[in-house]
C-alpha positions, 0 to 999 in steps of 0.5 A, a space after each residue: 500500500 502507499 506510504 505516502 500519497 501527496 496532491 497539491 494543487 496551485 495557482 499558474 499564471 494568469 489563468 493557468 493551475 498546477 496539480 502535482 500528485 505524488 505516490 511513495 511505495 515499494 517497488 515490490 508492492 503488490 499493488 504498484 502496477 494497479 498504480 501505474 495502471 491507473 496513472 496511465 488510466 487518469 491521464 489517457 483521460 485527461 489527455 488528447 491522444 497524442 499527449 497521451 501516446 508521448 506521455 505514456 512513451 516517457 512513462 514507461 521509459 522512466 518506469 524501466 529504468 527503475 526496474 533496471 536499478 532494482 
């Protein structure tokens, strides 16, 4: 399960916001992939198509190079 789970949202300029969520948890966790799942799930949501294809290609690039150095 999570240890730590952040959100935080604020103002951008002008009309613009921010939201940053953040999730701390071990890599072994039997629920991490539902995370990163539902990572992808939220933001192929929120996203155009194609912010979504280049999103989930820099996704899993970053999420491979942590397998790598477990």
């Amino acid at each position: 399960m999570p240890s730590k789970i952040i959100v935080k949202t604020t103002p951008g300029e002008g009309s613009r916001v921010k939201l940053a969520m953040s999730f701390e948890f071990d890599s072994d966790d039997p629920q991490a992939e539902r995370i990163y799942r539902g990572f992808g799930l939220m933001l192929k949501e929120a996203l155009t198509p194609d912010e979504a294809h280049v999103f989930m290609d820099r996704f899993e690039a970053a999420r491979a190079r942590l397998v790598k150095r477990a």
